[in-house]
mmCIF entry with sequence, helices, sheets and N, C-alpha, C, O atoms, coordinates in Angstrom:
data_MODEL
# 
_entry.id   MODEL 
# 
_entity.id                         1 
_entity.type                       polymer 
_entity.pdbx_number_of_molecules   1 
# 
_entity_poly.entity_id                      1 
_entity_poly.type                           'polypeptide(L)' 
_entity_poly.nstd_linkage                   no 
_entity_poly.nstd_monomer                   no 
_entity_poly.pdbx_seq_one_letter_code       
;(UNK)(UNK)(UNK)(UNK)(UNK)(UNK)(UNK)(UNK)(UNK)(UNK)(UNK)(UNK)(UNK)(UNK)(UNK)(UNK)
(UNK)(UNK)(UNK)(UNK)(UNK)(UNK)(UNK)(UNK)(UNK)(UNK)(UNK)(UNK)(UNK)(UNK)(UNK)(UNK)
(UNK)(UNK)(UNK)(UNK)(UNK)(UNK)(UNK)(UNK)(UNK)(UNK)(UNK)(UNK)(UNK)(UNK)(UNK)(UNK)
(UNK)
;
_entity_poly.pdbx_seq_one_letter_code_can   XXXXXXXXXXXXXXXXXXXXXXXXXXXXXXXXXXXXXXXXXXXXXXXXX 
_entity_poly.pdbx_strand_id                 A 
# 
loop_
_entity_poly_seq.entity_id 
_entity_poly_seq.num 
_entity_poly_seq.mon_id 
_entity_poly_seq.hetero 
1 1  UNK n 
1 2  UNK n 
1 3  UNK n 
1 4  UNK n 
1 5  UNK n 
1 6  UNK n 
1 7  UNK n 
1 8  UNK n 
1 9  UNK n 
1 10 UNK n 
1 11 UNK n 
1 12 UNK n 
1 13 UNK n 
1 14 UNK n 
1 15 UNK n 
1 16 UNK n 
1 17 UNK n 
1 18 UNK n 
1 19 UNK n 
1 20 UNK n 
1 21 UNK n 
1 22 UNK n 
1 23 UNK n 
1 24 UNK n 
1 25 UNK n 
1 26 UNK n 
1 27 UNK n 
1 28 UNK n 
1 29 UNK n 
1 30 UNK n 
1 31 UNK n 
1 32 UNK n 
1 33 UNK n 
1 34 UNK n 
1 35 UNK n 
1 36 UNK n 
1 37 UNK n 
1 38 UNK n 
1 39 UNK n 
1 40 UNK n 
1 41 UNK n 
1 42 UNK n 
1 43 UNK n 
1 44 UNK n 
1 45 UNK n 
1 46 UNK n 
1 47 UNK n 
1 48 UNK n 
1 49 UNK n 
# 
_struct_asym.id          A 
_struct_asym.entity_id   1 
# 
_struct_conf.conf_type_id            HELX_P 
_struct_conf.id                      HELX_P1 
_struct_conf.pdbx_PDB_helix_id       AA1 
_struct_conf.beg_label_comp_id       UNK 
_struct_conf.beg_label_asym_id       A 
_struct_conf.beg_label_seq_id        38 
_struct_conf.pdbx_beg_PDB_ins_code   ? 
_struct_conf.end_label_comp_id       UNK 
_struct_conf.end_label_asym_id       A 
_struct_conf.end_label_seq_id        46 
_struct_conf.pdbx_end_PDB_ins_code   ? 
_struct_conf.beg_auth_comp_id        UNK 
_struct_conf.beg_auth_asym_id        A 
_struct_conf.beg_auth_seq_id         38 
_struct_conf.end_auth_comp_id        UNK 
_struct_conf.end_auth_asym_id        A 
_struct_conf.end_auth_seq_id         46 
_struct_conf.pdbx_PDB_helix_class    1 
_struct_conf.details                 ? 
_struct_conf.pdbx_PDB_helix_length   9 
# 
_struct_conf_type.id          HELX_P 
_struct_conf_type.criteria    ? 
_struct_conf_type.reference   ? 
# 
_struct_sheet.id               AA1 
_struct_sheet.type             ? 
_struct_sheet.number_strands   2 
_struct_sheet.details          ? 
# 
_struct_sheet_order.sheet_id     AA1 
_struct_sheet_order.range_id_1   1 
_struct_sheet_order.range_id_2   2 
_struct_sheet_order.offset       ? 
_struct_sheet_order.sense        anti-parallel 
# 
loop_
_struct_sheet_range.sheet_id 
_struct_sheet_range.id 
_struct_sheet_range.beg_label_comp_id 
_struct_sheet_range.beg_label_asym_id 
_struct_sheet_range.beg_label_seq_id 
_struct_sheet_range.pdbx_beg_PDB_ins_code 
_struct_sheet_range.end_label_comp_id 
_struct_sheet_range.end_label_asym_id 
_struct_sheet_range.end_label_seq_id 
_struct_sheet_range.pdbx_end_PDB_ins_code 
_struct_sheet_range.beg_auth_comp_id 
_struct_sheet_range.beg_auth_asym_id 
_struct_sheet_range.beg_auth_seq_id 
_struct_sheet_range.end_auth_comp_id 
_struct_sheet_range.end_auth_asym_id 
_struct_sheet_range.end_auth_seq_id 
AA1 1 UNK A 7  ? UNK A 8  ? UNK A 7  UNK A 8  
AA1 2 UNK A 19 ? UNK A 20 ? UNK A 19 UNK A 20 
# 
loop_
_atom_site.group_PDB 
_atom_site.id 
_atom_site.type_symbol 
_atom_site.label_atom_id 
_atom_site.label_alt_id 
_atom_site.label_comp_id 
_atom_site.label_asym_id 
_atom_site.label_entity_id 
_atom_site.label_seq_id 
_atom_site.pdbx_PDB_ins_code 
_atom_site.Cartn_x 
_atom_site.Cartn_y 
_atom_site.Cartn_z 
_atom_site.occupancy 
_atom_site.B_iso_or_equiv 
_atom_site.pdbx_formal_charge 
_atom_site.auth_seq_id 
_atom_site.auth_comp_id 
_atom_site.auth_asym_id 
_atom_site.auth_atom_id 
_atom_site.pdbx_PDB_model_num 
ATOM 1   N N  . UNK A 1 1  ? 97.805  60.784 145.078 1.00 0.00 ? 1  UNK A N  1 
ATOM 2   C CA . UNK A 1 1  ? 96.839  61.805 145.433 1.00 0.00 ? 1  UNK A CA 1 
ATOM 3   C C  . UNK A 1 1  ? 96.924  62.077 146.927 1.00 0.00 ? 1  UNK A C  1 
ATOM 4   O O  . UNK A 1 1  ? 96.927  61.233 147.823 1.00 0.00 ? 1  UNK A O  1 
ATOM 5   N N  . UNK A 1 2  ? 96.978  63.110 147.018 1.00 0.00 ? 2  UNK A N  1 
ATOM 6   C CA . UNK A 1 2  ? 96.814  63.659 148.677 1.00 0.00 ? 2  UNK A CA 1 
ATOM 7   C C  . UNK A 1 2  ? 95.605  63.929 149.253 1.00 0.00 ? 2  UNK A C  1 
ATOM 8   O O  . UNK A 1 2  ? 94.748  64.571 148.645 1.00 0.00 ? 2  UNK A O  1 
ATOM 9   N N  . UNK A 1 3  ? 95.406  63.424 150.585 1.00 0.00 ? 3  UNK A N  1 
ATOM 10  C CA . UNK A 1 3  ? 94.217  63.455 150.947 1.00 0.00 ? 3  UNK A CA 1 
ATOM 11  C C  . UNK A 1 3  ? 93.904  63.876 152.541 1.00 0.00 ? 3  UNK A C  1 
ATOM 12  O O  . UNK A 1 3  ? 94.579  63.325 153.410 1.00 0.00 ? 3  UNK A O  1 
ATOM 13  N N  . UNK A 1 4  ? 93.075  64.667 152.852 1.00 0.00 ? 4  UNK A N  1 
ATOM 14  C CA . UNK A 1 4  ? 93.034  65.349 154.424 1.00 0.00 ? 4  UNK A CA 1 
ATOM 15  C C  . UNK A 1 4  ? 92.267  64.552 155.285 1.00 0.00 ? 4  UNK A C  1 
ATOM 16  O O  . UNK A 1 4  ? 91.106  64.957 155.316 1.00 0.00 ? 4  UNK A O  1 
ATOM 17  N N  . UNK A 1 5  ? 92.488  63.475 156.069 1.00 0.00 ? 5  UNK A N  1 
ATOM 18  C CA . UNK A 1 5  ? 91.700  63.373 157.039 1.00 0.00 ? 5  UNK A CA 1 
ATOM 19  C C  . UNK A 1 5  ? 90.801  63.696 158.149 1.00 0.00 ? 5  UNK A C  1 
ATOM 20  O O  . UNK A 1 5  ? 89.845  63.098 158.644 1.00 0.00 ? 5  UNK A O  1 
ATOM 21  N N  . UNK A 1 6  ? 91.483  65.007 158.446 1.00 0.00 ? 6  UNK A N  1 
ATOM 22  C CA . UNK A 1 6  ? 91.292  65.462 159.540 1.00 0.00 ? 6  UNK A CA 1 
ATOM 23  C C  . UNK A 1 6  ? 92.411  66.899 159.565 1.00 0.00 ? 6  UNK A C  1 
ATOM 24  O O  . UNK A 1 6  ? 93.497  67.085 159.016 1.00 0.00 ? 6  UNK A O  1 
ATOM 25  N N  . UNK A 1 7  ? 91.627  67.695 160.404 1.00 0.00 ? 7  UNK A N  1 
ATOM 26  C CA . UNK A 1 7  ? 91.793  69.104 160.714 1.00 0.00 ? 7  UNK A CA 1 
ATOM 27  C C  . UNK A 1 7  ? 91.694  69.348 161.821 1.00 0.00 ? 7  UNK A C  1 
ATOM 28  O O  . UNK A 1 7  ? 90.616  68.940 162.254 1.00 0.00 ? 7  UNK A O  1 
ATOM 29  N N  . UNK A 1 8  ? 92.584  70.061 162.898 1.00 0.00 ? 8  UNK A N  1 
ATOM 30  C CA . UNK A 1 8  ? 92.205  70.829 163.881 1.00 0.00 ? 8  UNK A CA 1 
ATOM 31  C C  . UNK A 1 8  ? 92.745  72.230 164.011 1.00 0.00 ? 8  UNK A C  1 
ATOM 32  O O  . UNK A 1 8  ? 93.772  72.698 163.519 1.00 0.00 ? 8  UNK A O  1 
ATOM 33  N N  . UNK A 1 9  ? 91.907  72.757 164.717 1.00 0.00 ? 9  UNK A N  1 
ATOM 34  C CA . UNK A 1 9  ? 92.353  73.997 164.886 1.00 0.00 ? 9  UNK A CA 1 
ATOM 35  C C  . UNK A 1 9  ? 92.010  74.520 165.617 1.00 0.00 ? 9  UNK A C  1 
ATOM 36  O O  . UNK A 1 9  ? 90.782  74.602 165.642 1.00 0.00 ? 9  UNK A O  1 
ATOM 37  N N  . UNK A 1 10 ? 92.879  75.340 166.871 1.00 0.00 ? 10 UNK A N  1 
ATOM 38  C CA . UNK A 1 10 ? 93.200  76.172 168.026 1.00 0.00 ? 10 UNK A CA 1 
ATOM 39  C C  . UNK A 1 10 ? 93.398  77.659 167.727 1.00 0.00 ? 10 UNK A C  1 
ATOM 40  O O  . UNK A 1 10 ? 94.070  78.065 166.779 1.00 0.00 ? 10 UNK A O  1 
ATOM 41  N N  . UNK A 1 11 ? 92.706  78.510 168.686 1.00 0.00 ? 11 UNK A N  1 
ATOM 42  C CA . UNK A 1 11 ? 92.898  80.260 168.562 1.00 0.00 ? 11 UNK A CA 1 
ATOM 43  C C  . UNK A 1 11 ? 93.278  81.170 167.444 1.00 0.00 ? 11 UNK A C  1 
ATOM 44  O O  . UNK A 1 11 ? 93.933  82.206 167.332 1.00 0.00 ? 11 UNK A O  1 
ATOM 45  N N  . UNK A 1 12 ? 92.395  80.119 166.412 1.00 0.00 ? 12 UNK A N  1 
ATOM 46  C CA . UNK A 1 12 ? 92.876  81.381 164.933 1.00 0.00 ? 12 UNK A CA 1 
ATOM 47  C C  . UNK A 1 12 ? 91.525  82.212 164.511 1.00 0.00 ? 12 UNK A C  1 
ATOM 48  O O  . UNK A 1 12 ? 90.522  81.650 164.070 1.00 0.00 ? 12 UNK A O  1 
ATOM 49  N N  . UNK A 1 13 ? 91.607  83.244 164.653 1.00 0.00 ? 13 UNK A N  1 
ATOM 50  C CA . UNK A 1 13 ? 90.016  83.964 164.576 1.00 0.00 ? 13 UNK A CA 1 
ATOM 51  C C  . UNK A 1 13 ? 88.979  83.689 165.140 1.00 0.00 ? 13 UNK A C  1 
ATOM 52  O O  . UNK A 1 13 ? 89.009  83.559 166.364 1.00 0.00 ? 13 UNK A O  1 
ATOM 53  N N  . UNK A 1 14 ? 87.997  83.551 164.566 1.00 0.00 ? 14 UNK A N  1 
ATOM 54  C CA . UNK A 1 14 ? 86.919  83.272 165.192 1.00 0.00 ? 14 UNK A CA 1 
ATOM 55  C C  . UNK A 1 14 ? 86.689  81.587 166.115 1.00 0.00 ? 14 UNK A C  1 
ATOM 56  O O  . UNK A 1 14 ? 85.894  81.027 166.870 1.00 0.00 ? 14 UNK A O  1 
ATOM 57  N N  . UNK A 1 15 ? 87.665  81.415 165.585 1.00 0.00 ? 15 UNK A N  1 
ATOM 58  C CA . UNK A 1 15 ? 87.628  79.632 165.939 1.00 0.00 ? 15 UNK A CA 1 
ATOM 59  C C  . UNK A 1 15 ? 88.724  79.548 167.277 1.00 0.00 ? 15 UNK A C  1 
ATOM 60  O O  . UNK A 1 15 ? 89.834  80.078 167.255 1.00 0.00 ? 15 UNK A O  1 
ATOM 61  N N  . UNK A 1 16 ? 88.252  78.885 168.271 1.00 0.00 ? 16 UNK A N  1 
ATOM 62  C CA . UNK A 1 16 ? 88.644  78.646 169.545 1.00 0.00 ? 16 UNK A CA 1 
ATOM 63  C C  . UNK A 1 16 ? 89.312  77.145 169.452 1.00 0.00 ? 16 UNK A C  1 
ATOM 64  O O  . UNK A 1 16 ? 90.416  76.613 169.571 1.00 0.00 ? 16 UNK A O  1 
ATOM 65  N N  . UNK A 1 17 ? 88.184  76.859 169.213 1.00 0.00 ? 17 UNK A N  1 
ATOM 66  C CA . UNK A 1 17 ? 88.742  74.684 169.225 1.00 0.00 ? 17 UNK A CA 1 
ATOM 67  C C  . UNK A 1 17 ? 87.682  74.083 168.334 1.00 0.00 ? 17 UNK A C  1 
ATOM 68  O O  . UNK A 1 17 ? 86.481  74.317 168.462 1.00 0.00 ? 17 UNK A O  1 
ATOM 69  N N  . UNK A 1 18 ? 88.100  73.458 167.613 1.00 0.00 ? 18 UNK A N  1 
ATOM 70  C CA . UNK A 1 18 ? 88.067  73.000 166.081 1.00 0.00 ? 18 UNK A CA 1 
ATOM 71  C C  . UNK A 1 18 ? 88.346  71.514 165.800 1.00 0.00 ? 18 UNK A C  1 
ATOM 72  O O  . UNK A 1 18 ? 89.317  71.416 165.049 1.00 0.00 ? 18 UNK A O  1 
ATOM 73  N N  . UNK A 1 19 ? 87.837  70.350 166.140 1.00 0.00 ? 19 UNK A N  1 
ATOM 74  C CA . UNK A 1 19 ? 88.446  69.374 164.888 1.00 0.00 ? 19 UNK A CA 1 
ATOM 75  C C  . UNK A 1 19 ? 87.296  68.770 164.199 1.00 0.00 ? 19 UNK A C  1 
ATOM 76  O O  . UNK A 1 19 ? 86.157  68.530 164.599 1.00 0.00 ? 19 UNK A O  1 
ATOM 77  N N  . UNK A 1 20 ? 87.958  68.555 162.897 1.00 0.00 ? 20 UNK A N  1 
ATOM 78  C CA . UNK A 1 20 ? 87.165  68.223 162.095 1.00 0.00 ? 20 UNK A CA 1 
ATOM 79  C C  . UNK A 1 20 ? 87.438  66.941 161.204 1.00 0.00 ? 20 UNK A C  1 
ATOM 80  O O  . UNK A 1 20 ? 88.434  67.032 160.486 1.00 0.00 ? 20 UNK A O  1 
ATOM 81  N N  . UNK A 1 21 ? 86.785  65.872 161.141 1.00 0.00 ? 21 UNK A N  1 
ATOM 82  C CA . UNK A 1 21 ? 87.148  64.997 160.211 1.00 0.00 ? 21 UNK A CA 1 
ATOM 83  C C  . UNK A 1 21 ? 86.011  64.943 158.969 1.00 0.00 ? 21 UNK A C  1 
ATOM 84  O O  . UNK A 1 21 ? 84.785  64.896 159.072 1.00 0.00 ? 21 UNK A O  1 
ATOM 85  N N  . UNK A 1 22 ? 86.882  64.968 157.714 1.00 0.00 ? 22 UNK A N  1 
ATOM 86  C CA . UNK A 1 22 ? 86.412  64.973 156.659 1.00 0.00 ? 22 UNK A CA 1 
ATOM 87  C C  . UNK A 1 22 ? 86.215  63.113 155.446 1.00 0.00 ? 22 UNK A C  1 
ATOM 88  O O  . UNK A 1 22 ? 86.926  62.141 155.190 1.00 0.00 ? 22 UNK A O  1 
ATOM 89  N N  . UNK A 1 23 ? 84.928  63.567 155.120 1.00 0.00 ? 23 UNK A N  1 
ATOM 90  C CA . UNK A 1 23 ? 85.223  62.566 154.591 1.00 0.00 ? 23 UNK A CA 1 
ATOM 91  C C  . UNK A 1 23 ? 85.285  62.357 153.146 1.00 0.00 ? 23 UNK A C  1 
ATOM 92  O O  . UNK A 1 23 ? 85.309  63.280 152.331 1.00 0.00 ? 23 UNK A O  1 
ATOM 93  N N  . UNK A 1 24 ? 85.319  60.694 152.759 1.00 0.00 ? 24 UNK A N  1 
ATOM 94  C CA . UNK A 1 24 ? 86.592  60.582 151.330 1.00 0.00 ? 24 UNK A CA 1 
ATOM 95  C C  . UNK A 1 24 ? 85.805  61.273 150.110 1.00 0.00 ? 24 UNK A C  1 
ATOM 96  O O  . UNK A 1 24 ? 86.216  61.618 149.002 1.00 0.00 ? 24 UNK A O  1 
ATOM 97  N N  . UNK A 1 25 ? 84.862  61.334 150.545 1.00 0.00 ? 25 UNK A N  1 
ATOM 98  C CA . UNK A 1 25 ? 84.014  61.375 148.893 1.00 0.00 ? 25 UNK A CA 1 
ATOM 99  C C  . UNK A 1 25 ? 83.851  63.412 148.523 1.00 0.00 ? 25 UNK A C  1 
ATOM 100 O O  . UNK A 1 25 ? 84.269  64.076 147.574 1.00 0.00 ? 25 UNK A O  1 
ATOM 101 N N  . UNK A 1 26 ? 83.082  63.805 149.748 1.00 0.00 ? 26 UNK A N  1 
ATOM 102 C CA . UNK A 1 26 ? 82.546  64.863 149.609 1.00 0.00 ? 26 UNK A CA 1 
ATOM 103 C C  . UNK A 1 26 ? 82.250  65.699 150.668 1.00 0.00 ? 26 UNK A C  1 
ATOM 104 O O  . UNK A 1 26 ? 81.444  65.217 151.463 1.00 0.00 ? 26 UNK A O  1 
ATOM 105 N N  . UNK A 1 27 ? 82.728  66.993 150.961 1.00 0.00 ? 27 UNK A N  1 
ATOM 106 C CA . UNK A 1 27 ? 82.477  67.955 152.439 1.00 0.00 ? 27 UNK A CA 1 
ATOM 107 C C  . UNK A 1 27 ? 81.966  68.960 151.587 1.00 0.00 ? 27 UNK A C  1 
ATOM 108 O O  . UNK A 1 27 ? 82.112  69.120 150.375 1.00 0.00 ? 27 UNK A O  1 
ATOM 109 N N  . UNK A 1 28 ? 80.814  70.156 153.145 1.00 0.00 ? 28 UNK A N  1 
ATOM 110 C CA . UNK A 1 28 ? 80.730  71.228 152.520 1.00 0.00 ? 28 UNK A CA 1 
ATOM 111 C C  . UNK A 1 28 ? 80.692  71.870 153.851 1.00 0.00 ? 28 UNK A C  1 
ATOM 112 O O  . UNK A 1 28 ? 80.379  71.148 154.798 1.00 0.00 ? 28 UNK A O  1 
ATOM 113 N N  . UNK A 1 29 ? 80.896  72.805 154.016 1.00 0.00 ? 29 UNK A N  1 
ATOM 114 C CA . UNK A 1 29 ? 81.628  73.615 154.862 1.00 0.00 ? 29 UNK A CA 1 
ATOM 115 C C  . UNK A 1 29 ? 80.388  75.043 154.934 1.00 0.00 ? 29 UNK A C  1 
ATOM 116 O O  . UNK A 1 29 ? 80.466  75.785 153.956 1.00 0.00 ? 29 UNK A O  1 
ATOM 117 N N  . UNK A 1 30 ? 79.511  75.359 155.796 1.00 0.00 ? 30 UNK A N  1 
ATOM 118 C CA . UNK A 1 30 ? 78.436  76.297 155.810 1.00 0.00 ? 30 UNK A CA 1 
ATOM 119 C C  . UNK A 1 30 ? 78.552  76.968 157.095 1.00 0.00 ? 30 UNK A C  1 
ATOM 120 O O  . UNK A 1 30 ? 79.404  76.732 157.952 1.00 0.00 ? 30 UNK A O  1 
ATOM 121 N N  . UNK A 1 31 ? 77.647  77.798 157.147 1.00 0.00 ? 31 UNK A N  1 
ATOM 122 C CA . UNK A 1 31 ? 77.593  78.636 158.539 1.00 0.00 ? 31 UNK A CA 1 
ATOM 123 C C  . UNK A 1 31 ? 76.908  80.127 158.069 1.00 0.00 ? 31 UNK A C  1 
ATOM 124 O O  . UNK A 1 31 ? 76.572  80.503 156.946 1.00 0.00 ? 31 UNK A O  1 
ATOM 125 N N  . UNK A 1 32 ? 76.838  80.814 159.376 1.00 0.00 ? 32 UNK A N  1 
ATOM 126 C CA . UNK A 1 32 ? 76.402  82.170 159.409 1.00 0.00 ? 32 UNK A CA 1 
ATOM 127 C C  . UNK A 1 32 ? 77.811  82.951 159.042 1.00 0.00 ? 32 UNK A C  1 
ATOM 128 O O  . UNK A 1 32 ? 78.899  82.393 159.179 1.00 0.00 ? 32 UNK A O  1 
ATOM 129 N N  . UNK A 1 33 ? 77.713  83.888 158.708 1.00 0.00 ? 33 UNK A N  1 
ATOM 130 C CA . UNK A 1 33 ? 79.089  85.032 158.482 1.00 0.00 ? 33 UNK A CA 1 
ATOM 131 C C  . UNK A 1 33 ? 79.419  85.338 159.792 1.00 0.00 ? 33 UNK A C  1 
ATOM 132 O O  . UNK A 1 33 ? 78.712  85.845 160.663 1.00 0.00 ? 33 UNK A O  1 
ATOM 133 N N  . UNK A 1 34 ? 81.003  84.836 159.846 1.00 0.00 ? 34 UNK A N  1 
ATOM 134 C CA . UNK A 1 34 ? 81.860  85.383 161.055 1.00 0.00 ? 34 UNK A CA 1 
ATOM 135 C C  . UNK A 1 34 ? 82.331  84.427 161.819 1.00 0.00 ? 34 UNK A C  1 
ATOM 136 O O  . UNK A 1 34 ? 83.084  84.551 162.785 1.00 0.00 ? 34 UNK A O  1 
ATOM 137 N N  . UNK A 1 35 ? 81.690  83.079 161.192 1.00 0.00 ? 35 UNK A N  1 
ATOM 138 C CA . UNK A 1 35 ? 81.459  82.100 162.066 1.00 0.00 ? 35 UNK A CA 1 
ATOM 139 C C  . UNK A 1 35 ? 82.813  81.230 162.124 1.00 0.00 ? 35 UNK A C  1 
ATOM 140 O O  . UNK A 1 35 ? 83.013  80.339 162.949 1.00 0.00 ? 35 UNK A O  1 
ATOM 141 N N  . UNK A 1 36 ? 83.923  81.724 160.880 1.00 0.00 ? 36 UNK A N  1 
ATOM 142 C CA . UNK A 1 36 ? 85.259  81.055 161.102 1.00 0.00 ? 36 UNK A CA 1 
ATOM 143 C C  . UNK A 1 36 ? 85.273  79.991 159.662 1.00 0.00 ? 36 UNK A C  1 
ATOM 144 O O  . UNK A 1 36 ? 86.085  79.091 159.453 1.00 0.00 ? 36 UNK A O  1 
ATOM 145 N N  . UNK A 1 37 ? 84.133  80.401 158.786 1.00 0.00 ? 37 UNK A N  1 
ATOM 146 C CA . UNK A 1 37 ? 84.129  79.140 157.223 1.00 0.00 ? 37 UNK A CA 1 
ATOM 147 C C  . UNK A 1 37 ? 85.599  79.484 156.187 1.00 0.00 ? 37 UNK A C  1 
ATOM 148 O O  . UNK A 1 37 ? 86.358  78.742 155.564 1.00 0.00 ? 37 UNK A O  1 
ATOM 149 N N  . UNK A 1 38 ? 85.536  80.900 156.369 1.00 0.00 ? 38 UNK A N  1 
ATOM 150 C CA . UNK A 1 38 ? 87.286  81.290 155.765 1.00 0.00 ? 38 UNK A CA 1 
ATOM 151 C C  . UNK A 1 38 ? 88.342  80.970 156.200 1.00 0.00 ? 38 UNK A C  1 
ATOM 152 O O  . UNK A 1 38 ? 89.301  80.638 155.503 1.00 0.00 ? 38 UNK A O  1 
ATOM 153 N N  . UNK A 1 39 ? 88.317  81.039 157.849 1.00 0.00 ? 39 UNK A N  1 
ATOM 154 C CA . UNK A 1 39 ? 89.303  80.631 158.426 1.00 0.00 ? 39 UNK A CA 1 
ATOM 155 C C  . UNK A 1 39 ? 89.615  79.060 158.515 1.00 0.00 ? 39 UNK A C  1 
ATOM 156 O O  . UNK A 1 39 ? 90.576  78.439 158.971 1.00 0.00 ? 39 UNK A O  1 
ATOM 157 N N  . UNK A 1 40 ? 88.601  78.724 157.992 1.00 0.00 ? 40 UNK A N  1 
ATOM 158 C CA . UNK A 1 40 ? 89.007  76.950 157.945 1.00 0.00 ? 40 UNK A CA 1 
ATOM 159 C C  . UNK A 1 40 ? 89.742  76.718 156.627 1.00 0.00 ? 40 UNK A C  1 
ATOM 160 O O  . UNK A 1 40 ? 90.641  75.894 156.801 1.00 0.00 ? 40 UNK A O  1 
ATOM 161 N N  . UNK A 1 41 ? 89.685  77.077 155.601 1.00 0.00 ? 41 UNK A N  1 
ATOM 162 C CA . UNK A 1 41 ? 90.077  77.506 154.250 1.00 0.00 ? 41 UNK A CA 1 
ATOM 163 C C  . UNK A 1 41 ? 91.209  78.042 154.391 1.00 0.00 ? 41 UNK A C  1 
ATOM 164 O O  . UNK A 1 41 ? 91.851  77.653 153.415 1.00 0.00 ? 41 UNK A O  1 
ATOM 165 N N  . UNK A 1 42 ? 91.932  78.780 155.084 1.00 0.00 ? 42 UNK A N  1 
ATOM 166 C CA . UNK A 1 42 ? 93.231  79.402 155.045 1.00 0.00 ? 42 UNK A CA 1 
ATOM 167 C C  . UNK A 1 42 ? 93.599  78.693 155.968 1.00 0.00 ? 42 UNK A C  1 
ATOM 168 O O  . UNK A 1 42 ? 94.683  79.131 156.352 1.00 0.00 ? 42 UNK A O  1 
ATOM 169 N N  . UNK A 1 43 ? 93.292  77.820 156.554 1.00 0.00 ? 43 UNK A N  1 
ATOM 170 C CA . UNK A 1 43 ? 94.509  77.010 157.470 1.00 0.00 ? 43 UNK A CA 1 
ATOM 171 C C  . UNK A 1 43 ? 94.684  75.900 156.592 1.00 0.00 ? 43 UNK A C  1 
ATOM 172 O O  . UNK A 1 43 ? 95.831  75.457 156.659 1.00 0.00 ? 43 UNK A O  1 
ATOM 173 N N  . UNK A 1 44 ? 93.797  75.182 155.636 1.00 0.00 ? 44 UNK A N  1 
ATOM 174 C CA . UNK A 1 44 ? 94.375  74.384 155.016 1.00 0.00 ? 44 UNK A CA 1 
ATOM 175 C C  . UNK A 1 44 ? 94.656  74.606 154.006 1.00 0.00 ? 44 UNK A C  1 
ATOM 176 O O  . UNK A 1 44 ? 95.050  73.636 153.359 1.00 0.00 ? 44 UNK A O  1 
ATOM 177 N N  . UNK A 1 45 ? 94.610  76.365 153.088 1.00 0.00 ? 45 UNK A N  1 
ATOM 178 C CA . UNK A 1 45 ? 95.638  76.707 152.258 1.00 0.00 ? 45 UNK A CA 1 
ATOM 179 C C  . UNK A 1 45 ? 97.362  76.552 152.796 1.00 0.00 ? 45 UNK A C  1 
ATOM 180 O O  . UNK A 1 45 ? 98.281  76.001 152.191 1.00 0.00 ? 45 UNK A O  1 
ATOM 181 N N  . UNK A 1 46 ? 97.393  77.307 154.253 1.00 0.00 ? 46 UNK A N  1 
ATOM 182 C CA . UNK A 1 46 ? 98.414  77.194 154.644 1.00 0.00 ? 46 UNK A CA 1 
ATOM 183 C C  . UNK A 1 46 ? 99.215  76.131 155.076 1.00 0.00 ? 46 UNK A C  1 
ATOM 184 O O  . UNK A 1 46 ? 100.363 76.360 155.458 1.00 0.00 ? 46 UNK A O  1 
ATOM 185 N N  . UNK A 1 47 ? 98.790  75.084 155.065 1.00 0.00 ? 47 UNK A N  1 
ATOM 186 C CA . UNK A 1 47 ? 98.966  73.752 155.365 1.00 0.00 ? 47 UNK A CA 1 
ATOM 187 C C  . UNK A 1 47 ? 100.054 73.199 154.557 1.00 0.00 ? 47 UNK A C  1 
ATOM 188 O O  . UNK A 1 47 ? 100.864 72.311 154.826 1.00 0.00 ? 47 UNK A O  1 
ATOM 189 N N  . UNK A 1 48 ? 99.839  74.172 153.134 1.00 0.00 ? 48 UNK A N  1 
ATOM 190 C CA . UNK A 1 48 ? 100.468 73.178 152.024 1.00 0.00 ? 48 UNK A CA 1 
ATOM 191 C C  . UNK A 1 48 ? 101.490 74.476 151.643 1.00 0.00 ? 48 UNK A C  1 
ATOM 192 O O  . UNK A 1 48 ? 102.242 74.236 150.698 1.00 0.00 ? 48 UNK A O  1 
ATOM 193 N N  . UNK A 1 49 ? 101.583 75.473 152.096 1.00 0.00 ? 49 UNK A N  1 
ATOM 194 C CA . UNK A 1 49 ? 102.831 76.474 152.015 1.00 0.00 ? 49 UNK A CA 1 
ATOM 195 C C  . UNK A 1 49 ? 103.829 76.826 152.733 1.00 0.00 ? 49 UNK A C  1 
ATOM 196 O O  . UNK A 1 49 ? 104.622 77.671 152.317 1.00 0.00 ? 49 UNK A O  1 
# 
């Protein structure tokens, strides 16, 4: 099983500087609109393409 520890992320949309560590069991990912919650989602779609 593959598993993400951790995320960062630099100058992709709305997001400037970013890290994030996740943990083993359960994350949820919220915010106001615009705030960069998609863009965290397509960097770790892209992660794996």
């Amino acid at each position: 099983m593959l598993k993400i520890y951790n995320l960062k992320i630099m100058g992709i949309g709305p997001i400037k500087n970013l890290e994030l560590a996740f943990d083993n069991h359960f994350n949820i990912i919220c915010g106001q609109n615009g705030i960069g919650k998609t863009t965290i989602l397509d960097c770790l779609a892209q992660s794996f393409g």
